[in-house]
C-alpha positions in Angstrom: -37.0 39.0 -52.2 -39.6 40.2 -54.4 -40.2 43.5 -55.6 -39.6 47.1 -54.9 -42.3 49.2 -53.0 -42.4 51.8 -50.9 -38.5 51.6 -51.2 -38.3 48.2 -49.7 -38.2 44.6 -51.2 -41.5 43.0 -50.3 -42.6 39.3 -51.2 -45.0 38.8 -53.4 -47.8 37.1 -51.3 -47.2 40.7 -49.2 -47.5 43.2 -52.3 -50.7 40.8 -54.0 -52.5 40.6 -50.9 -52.2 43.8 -49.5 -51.7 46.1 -52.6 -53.2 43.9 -55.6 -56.1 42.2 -53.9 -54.8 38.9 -55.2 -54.5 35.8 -52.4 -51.7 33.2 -51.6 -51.9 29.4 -52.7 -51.1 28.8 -49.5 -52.5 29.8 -46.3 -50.6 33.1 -45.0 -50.9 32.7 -40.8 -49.5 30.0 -38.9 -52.9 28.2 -37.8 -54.8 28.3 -40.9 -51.2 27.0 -42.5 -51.5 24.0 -39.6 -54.9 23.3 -39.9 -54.7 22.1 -43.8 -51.6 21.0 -43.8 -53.6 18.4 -40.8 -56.1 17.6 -43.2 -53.6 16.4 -46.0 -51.7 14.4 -43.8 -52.8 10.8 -43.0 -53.5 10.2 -38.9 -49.8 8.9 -38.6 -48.3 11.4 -40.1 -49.9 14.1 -38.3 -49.5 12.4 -35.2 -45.4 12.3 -36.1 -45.0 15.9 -36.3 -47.4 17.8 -34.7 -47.0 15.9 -31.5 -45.3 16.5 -28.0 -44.0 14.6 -25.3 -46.3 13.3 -22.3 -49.2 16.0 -22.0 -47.6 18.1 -23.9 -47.4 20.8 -22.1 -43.9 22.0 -22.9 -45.1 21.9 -26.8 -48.0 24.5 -26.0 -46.0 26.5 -23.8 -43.1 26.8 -26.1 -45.2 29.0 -28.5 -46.1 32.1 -26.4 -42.8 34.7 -26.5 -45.9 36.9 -25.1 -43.7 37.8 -22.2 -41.1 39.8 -24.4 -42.8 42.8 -25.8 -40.7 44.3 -28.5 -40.7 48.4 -27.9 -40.8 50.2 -31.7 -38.6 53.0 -32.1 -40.0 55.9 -34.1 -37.8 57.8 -37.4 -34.5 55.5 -37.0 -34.4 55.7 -40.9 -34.3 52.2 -41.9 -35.4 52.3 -45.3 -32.0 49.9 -45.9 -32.2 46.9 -43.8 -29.6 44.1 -43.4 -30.7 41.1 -42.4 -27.0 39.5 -42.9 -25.3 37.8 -40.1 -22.5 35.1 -39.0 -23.4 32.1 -37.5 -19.7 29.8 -36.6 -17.9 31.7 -38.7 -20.4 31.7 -42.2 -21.6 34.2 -43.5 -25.8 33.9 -44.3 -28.3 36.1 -45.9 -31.0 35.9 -42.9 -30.9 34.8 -39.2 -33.0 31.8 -40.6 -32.4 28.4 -41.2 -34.4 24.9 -41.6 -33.7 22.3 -38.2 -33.2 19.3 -39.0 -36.8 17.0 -38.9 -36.6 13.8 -39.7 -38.6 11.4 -42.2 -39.9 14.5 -44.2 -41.5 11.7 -46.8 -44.3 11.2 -44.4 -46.1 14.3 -45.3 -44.4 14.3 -49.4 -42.9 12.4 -51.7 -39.9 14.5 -52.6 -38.9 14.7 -48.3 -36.1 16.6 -48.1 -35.1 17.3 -51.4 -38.1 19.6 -51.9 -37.3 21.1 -48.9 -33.0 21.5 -50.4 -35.2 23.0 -53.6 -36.8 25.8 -51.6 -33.7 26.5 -49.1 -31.2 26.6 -52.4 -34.0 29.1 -54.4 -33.7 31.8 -51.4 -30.2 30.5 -50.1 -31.7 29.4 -46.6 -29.3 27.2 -44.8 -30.5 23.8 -44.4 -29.9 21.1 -42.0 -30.4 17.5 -42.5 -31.7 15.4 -39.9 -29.4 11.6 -39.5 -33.1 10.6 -39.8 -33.8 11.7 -43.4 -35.4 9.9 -45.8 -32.7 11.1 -48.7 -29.0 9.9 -48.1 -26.7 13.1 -47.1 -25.0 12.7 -50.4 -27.7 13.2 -52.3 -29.1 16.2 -50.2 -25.9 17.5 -50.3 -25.4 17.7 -54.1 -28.9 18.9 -54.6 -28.3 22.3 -52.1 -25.1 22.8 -54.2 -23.4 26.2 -52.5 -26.2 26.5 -50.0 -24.8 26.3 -46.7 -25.9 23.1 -45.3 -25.1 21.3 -41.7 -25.6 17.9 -41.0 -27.3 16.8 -37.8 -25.7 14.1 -35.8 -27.5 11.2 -33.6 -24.8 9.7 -31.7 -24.8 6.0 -32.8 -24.0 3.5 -29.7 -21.7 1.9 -32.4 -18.4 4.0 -32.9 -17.9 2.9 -36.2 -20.8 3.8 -37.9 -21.1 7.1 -35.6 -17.6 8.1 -37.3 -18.7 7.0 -40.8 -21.8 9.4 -40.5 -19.0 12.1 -39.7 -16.6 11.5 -42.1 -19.7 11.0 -45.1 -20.5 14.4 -43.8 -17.7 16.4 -44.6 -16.6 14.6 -47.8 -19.9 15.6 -48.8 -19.4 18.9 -48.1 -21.7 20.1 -45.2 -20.4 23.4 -43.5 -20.9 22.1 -40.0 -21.8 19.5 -37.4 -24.7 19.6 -34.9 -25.2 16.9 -32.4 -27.9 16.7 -31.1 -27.9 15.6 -26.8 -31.3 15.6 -25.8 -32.6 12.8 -27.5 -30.1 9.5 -26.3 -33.6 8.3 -26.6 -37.3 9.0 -27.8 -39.4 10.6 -25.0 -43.2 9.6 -24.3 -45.3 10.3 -26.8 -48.7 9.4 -26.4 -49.8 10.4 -29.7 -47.5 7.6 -31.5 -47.9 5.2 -28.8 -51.5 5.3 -29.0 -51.1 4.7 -32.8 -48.9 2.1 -32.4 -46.8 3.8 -34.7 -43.0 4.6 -35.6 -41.7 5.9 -38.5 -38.4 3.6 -38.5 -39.9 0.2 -37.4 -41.1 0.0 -41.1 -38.0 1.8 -42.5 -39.0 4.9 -42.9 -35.9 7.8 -42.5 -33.6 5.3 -42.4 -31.6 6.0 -45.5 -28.6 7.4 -44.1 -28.1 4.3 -42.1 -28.9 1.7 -45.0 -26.5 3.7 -47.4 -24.1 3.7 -44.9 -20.7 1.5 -45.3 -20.4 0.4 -41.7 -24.1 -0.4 -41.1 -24.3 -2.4 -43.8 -21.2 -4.1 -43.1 -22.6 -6.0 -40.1 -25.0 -7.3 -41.5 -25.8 -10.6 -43.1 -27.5 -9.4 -46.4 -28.1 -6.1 -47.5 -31.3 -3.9 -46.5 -32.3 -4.6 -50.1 -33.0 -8.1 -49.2 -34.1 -8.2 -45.6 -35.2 -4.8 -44.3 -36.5 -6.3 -41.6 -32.7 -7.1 -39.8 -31.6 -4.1 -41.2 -34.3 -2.2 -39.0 -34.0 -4.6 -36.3 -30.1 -3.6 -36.2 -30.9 -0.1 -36.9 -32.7 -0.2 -33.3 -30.2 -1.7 -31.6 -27.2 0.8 -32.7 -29.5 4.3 -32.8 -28.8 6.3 -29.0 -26.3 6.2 -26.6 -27.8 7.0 -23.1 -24.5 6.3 -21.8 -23.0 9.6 -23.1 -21.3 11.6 -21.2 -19.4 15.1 -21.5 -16.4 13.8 -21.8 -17.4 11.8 -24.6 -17.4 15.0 -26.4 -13.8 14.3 -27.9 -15.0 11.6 -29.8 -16.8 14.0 -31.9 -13.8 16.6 -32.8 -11.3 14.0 -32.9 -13.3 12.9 -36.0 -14.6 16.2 -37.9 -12.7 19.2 -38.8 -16.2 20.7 -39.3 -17.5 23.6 -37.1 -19.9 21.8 -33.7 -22.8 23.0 -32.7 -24.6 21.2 -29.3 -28.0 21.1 -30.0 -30.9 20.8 -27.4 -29.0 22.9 -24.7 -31.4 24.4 -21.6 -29.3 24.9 -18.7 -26.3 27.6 -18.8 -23.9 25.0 -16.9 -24.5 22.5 -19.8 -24.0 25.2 -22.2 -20.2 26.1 -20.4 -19.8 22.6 -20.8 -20.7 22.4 -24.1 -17.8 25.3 -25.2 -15.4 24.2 -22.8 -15.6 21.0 -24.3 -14.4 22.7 -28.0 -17.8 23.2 -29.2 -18.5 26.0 -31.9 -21.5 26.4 -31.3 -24.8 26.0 -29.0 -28.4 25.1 -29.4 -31.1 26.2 -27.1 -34.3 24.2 -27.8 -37.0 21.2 -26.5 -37.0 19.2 -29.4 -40.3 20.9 -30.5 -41.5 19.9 -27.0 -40.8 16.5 -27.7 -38.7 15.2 -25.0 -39.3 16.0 -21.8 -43.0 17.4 -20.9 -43.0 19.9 -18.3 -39.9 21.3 -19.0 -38.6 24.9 -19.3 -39.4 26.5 -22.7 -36.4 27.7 -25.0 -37.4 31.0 -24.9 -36.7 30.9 -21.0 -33.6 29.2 -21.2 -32.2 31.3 -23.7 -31.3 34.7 -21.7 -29.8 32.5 -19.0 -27.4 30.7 -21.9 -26.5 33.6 -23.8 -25.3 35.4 -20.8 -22.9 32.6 -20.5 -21.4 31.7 -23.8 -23.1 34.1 -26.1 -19.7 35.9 -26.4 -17.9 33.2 -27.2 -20.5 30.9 -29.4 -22.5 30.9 -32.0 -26.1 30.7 -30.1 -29.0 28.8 -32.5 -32.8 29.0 -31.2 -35.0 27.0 -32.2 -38.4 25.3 -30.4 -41.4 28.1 -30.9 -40.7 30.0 -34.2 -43.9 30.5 -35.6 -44.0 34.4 -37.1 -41.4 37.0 -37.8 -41.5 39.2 -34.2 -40.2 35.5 -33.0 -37.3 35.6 -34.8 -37.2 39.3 -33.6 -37.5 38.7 -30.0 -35.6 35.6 -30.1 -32.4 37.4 -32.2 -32.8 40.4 -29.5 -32.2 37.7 -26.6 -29.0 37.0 -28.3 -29.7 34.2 -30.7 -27.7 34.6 -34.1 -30.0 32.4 -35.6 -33.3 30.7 -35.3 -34.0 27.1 -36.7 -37.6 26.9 -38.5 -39.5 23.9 -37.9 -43.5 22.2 -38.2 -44.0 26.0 -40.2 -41.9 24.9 -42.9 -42.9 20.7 -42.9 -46.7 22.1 -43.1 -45.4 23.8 -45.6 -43.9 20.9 -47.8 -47.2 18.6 -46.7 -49.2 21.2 -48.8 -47.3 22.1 -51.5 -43.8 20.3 -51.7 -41.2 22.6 -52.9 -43.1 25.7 -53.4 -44.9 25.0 -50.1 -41.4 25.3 -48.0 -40.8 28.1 -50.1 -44.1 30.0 -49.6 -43.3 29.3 -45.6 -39.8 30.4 -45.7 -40.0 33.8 -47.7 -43.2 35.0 -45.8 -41.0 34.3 -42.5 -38.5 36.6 -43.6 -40.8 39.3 -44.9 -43.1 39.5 -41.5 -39.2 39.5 -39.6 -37.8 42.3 -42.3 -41.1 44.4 -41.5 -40.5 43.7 -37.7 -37.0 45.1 -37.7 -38.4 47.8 -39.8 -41.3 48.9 -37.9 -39.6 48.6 -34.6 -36.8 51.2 -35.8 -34.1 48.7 -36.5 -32.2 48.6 -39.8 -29.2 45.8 -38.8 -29.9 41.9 -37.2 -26.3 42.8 -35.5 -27.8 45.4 -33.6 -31.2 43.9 -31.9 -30.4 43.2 -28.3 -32.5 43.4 -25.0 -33.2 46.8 -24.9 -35.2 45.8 -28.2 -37.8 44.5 -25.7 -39.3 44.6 -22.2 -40.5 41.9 -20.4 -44.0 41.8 -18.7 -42.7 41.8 -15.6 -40.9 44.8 -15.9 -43.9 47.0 -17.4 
């Protein structure tokens, strides 16, 4: 990333700023980054990503780690730092990777293949949302050897929901993450208010219209009546009936790696790996689910105590600078999942927008480890931090 000074890589928006006296294109802190990313987007679109369920109090709350203070350790040598790590079994260059957001057209053109652009440029893992506005296969061919996971809503209609599994892997994503806390869309007043959903006017549907069993029971084509194609798209999308055991479905159809996304409660997690999953997910939908619940941050101790030797452990819900990925890696998180950073991002600049986002991330978390006295992302754990009520 970058340059070399002081005998450390640095990104360039880092070394101009602070060395050069040169500013960004972009806005550097997360605010000033959400404020004009705000005032490119149209009312709807804003109102699509930036909002939370009910009063949104679980979206406001889900941004202050302030209870975690990291403690810095003083001449640890870490001039050499290694930001490597596994996450089910792959090997990545950062703990960092893109969650899957749906309908990423709303706020640019390009959607998600600007955002595949930036991830393959800095080799960021990416993970498309079954709601994108790009079919898988195309998303797919554009990251090339990027890693890449595809992000499963579990269709009430079995054969499309093993069509989107078997399209996944013959296209070549790494992994599976299926998502459980969203068998349906919780209450969001900002939509509702707007009257307003992305899919009704078939928007981040392309995964569905491209697919061979969706468009099978039809009568014509989405090409020629969108309208039944988003009427049927309604009816199939969600399963509230899902149980645990349902699980099977899922591995009796993918050879891929599973993750459980949207896990907050350590039982569910144990379920979640007794059940054959690779993998689990702490996060509130971006505090779009349920308002008034338990923030991911405070769920995650509970859940890696439970499963975090035996599963991959992704965070995501929160991430808005670098000492959160520190603090959220040193509560046992392998990896954290970036999300309205890195769509503000593509809103203001596209490609180079997500790009800007994603390599100033990992610079303000490299300088973290560094100035904290740690030189390996293996290492952080909880005696990387104390919490308040321990001080």
């Amino acid at each position: 990333m970058g340059e070399q000074f002081g005998n450390r890589k640095v990104n360039q928006v880092y070394r101009e700023g602070m060395f050069e006296g040169k500013t960004p294109d972009f806005p550097v802190s997360y605010e000033d980054l959400r404020e004009a990313a705000h005032e490119s987007m149209d009312e709807t679109a804003r109102a699509y990503i930036h909002g939370g369920a009910g009063a949104e109090e679980t979206f406001r709350k889900e941004q202050d780690f302030s209870a975690w203070r990291i403690v810095p350790r003083m001449l640890q040598g870490v001039a050499d730092r290694d930001l490597s790590t596994e996450v089910m079994g792959q090997e990545i260059d950062y703990p960092v990777m893109v969650t899957p957001l749906g309908v990423q057209t709303l706020v640019h053109e390009e959607g998600e293949l600007a955002t595949s652009a930036a991830c393959d440029e800095l080799n960021v893992p990416f993970i498309l949302s079954s709601l994108s506005s790009t079919p898988m296969e195309d998303v797919a061919e554009a990251l090339g050897d990027t890693p890449k996971w595809f992000q499963f809503y579990w269709s009430s209609d079995e054969d499309i929901a093993r069509s989107f599994l078997n399209r996944a892997e013959e296209s070549g994503y790494d992994a599976i993450v299926v998502t459980v806390d969203a068998p349906t869309l919780g209450w969001r007043e900002r939509l509702i208010e707007r009257g307003y959903y992305p899919f009704l006017e078939g928007e981040g549907v392309a995964n569905y219209f491209s697919d061979p069993a969706f468009r099978s029971q039809l009568d014509d084509p989405p090409e020629e009546d969108p309208q039944a194609a988003v009427d049927h798209f309604l009816d199939i999308f969600g399963d509230s009936s899902l149980t645990w055991d349902d699980l099977e479905f899922v591995f009796e159809n993918t050879d891929l790696p599973v993750l459980i996304k949207g896990v907050l409660h350590p039982e569910d997690a144990r379920k979640a790996v007794d059940a054959g999953a690779d993998g689990v997910g702490v996060s509130t939908h971006g505090g779009r689910q349920v308002d008034g619940s338990i923030t991911a941050i405070e769920a995650l101790p509970e859940i890696v105590d439970e499963v975090g030797d035996e599963a991959t452990i992704t965070f995501d819900s929160g991430i808005r600078r670098g000492s959160d990925i520190y603090k959220a890696l040193s509560l046992g998180a392998d990896a954290c999942l970036i999300g309205r950073p890195f769509i503000y991002g593509l809103a203001l600049g596209g490609q180079d927008g997500v790009h800007h986002v994603l390599e100033n991330l990992i610079a303000d978390f490299d300088l973290s480890m560094g100035l904290a006295g740690r030189d390996d992302v293996d290492d952080l754990d909880r005696d990387s931090l104390r919490h308040e009520d321990d001080l």
